[in-house]
MMTF fields as JSON, N, C-alpha, C and O atoms, coordinates in Angstrom:
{
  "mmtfVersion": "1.0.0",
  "mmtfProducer": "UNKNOWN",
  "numBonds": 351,
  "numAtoms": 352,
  "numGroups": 88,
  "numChains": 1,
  "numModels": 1,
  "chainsPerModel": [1],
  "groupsPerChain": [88],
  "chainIdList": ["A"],
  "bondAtomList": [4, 2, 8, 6, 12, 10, 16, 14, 20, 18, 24, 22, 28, 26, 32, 30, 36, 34, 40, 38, 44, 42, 48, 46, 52, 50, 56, 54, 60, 58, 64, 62, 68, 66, 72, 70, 76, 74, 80, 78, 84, 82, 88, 86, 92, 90, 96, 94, 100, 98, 104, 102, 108, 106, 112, 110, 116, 114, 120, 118, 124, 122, 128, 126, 132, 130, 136, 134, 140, 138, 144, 142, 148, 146, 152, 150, 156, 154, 160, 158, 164, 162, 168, 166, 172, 170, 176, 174, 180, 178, 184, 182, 188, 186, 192, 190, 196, 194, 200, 198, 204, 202, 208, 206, 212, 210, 216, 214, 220, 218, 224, 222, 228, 226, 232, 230, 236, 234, 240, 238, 244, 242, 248, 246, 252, 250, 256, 254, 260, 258, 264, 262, 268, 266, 272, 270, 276, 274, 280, 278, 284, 282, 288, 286, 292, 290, 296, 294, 300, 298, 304, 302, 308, 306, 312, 310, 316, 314, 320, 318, 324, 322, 328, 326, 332, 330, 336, 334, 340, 338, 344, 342, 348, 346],
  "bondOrderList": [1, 1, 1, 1, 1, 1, 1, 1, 1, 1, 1, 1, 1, 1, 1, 1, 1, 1, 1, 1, 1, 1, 1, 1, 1, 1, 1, 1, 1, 1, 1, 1, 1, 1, 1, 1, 1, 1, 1, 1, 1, 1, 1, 1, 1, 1, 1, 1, 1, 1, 1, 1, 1, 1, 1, 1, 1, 1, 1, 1, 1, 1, 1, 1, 1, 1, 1, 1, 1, 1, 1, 1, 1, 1, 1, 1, 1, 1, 1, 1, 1, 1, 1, 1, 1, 1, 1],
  "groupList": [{"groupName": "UNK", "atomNameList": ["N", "CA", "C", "O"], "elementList": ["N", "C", "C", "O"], "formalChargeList": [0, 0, 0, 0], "bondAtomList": [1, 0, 2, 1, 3, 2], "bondOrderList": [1, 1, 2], "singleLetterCode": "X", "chemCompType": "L-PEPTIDE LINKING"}],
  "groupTypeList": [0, 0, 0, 0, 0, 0, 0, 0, 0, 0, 0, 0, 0, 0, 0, 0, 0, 0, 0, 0, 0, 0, 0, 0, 0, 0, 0, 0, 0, 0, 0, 0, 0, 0, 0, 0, 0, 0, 0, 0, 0, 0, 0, 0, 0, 0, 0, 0, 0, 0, 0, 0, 0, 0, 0, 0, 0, 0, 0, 0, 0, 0, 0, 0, 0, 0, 0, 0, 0, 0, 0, 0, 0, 0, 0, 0, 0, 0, 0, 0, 0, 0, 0, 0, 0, 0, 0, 0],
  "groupIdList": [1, 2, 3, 4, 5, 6, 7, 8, 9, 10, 11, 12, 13, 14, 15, 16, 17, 18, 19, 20, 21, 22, 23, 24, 25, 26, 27, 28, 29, 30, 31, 32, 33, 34, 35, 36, 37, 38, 39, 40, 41, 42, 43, 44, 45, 46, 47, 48, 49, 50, 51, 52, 53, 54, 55, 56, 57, 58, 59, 60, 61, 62, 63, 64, 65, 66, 67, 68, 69, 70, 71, 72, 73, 74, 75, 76, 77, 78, 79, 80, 81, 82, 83, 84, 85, 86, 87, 88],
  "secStructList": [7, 3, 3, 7, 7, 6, 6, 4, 4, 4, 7, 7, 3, 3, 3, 3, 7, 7, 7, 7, 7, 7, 6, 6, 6, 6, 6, 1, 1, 2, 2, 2, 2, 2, 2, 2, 2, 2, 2, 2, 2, 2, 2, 2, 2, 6, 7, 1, 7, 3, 3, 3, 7, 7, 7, 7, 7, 7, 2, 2, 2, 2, 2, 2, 2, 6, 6, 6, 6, 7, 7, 6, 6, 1, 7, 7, 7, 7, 7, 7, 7, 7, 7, 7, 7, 7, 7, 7],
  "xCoordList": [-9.086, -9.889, -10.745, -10.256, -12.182, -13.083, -13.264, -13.351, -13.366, -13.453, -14.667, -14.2, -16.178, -17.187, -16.485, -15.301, -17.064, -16.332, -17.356, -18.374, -16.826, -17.806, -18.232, -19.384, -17.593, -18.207, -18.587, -18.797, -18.674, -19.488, -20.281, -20.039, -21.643, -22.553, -22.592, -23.632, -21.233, -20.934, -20.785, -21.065, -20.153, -19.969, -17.87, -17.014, -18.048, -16.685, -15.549, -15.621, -14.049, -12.743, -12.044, -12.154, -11.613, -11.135, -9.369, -8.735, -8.913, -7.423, -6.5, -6.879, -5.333, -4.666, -2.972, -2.572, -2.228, -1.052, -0.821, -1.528, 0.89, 1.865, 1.174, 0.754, 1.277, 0.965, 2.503, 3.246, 2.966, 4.146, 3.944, 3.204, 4.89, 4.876, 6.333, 7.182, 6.938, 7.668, 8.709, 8.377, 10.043, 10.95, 11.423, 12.088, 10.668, 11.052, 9.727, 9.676, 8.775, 7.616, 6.985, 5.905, 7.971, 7.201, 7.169, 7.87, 6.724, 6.125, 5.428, 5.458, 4.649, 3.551, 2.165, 1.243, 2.108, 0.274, -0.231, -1.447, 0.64, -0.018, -0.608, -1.645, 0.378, 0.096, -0.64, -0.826, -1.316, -2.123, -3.106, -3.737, -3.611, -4.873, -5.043, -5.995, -4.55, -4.789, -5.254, -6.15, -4.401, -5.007, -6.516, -7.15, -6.68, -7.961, -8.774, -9.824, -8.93, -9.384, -9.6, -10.28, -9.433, -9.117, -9.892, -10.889, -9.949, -10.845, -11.677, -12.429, -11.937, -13.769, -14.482, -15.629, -13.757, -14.402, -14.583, -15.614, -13.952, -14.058, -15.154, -16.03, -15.187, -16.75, -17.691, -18.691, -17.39, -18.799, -19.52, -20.714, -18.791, -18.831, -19.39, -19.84, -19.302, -19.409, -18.856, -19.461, -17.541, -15.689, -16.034, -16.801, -15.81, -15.6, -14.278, -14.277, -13.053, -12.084, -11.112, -11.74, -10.265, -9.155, -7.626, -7.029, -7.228, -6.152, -4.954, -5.032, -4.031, -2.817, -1.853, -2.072, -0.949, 0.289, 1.322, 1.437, 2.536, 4.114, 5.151, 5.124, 5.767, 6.806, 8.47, 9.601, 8.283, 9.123, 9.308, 8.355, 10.724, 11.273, 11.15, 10.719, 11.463, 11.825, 10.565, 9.44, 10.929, 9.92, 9.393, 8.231, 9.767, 9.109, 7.831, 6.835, 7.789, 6.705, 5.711, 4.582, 5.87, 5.111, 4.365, 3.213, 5.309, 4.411, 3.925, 3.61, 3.406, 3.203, 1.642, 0.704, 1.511, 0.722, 0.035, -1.147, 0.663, -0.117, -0.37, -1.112, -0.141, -0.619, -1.93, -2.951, -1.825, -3.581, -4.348, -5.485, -4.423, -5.028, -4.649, -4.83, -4.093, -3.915, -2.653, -1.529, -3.301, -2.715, -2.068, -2.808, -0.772, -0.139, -0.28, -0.512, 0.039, -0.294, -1.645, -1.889, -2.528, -3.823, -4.294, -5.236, -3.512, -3.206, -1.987, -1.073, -1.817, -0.781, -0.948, -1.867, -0.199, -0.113, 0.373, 0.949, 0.342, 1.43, 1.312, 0.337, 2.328, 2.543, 3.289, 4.446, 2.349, 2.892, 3.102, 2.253, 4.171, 4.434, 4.278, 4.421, 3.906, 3.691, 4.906, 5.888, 5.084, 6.162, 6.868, 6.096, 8.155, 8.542, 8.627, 9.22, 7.721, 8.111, 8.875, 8.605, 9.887, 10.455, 10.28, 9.727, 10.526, 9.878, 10.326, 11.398, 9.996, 10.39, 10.97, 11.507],
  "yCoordList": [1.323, 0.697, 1.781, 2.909, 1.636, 2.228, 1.881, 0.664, 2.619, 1.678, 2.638, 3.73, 2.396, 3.173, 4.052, 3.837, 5.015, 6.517, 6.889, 7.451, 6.318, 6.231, 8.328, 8.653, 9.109, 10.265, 10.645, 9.801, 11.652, 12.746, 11.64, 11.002, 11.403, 10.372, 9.265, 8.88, 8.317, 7.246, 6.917, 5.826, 8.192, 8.507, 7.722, 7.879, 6.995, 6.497, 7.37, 8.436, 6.538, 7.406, 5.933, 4.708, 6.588, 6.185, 6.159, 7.134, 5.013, 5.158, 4.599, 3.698, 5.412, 4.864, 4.392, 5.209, 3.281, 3.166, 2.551, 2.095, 2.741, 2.103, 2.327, 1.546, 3.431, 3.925, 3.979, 4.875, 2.933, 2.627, 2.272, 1.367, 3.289, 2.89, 2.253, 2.951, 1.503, 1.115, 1.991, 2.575, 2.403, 3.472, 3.772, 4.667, 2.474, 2.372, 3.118, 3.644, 3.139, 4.117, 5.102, 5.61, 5.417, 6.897, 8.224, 8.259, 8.917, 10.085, 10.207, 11.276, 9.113, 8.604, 8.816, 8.992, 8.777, 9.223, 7.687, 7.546, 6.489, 5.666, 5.716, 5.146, 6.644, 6.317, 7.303, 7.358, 8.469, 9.479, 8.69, 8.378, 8.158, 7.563, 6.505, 6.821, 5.786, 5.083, 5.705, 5.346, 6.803, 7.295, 8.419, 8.907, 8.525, 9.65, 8.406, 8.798, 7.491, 6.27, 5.708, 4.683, 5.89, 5.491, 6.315, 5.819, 8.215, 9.24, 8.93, 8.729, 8.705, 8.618, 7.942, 8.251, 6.685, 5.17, 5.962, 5.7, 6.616, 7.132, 8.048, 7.944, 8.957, 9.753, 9.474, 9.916, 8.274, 7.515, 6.42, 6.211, 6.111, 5.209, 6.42, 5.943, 7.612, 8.49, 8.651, 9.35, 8.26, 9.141, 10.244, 10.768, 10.884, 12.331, 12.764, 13.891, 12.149, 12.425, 11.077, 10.026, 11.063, 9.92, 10.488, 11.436, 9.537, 9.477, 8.718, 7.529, 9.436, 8.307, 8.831, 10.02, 8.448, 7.628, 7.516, 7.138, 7.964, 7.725, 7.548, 8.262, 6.747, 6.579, 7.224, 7.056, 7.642, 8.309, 9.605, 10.245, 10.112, 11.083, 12.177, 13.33, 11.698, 11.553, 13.035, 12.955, 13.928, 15.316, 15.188, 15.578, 14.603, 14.079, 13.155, 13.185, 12.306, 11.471, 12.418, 12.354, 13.44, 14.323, 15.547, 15.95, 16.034, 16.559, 16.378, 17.101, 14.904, 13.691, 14.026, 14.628, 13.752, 13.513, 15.01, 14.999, 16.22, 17.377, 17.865, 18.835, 17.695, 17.616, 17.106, 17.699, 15.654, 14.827, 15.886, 15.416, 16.924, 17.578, 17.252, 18.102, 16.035, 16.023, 16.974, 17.28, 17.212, 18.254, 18.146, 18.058, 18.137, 17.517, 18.721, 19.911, 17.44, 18.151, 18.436, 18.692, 18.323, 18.259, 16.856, 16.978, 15.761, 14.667, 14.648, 15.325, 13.691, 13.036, 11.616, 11.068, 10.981, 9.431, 8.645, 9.479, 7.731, 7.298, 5.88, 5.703, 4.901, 3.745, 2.824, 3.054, 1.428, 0.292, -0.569, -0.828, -1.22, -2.135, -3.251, -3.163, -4.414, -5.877, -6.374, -6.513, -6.692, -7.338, -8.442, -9.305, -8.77, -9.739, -10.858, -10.674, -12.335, -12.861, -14.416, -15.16, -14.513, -15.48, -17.002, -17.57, -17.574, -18.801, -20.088, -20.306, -21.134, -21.624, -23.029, -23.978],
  "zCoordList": [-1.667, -0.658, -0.007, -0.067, 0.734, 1.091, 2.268, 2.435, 3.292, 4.457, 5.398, 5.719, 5.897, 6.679, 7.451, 7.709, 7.853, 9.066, 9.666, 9.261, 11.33, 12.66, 12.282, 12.57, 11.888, 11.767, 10.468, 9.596, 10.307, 9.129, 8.617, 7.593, 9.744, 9.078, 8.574, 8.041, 8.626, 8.085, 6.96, 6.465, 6.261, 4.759, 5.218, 6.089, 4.04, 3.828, 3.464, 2.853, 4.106, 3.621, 2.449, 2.412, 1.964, 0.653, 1.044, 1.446, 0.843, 1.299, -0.336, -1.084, -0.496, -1.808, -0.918, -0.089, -1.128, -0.781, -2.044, -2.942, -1.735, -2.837, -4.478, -5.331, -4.409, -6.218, -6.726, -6.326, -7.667, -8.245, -9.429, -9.812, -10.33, -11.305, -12.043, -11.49, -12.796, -13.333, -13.705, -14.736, -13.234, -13.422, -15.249, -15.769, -15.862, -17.777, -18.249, -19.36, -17.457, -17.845, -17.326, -17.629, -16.259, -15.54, -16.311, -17.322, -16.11, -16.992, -18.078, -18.688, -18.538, -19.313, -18.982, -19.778, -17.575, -16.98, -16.641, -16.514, -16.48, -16.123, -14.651, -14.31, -13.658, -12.467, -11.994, -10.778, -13.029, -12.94, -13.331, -12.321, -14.368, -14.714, -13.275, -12.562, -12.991, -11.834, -10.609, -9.846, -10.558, -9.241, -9.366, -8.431, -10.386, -11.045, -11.175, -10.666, -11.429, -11.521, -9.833, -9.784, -9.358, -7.62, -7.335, -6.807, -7.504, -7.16, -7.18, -6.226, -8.766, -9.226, -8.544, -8.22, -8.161, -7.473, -6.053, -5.433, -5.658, -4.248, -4.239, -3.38, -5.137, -5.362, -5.323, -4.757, -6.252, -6.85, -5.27, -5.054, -4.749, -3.343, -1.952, -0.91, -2.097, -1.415, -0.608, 0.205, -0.187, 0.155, 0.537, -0.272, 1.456, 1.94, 1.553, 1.057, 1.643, 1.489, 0.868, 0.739, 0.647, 0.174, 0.459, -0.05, 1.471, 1.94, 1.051, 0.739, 0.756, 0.08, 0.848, 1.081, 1.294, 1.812, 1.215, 0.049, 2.253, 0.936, 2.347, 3.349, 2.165, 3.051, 2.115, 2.572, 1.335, -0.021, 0.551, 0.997, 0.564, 0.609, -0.847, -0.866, -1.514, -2.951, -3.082, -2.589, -3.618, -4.063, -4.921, -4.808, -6.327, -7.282, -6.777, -7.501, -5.541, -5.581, -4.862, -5.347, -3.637, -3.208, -4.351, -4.189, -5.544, -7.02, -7.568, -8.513, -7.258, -8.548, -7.24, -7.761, -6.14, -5.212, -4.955, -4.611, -5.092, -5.014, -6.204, -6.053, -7.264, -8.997, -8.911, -9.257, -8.295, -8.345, -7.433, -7.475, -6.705, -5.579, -4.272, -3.401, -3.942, -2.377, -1.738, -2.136, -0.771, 0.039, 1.33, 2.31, 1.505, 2.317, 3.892, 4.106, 4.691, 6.477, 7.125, 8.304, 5.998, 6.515, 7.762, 8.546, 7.691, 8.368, 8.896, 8.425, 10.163, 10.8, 10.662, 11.271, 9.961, 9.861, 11.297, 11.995, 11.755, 12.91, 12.058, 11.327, 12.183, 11.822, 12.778, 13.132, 13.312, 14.154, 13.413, 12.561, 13.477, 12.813, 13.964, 15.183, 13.068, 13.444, 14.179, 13.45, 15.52, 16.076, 15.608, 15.188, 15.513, 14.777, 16.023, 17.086, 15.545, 16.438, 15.945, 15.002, 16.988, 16.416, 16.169, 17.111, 15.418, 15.021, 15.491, 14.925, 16.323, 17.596, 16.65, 17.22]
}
């Protein structure tokens, strides 16, 4: 997803969540072609940057994520979640 950025001129940020791949086919490059595939589109759209996201502990998914180039701590995420409200 691409979404306009009130700064650096109104050149767009490029956001990637939930890149999952199937645990019977990981280490194949499916979820590398997808996300190099996600880049390009972000280049090509004129993205300054592209943000992806992991709520994953897991180190394997952070190698998998600094392998593609992204570089972790350059951001602070914060996350609100939707109040649950109850259903009358």
């Amino acid at each position: 997803m691409t979404a306009p950025n009130l700064l650096r001129e109104g050149r767009r940020h490029g956001f990637l969540e939930n890149v999952v791949t199937h645990p019977a086919i990981r280490g194949r490059g499916h979820g590398r072609a997808v996300v190099q595939a996600a880049l390009t589109h972000a280049w090509a759209s004129g993205c300054h940057h592209v943000l992806m996201q992991s709520g994953r502990t897991d180190p394997k998914v952070h190698a998998f994520s600094q392998a593609l180039g992204f570089v972790p701590g350059r951001r602070t995420a914060y996350v609100a979640a939707r109040p649950i409200v109850p259903i009358a």
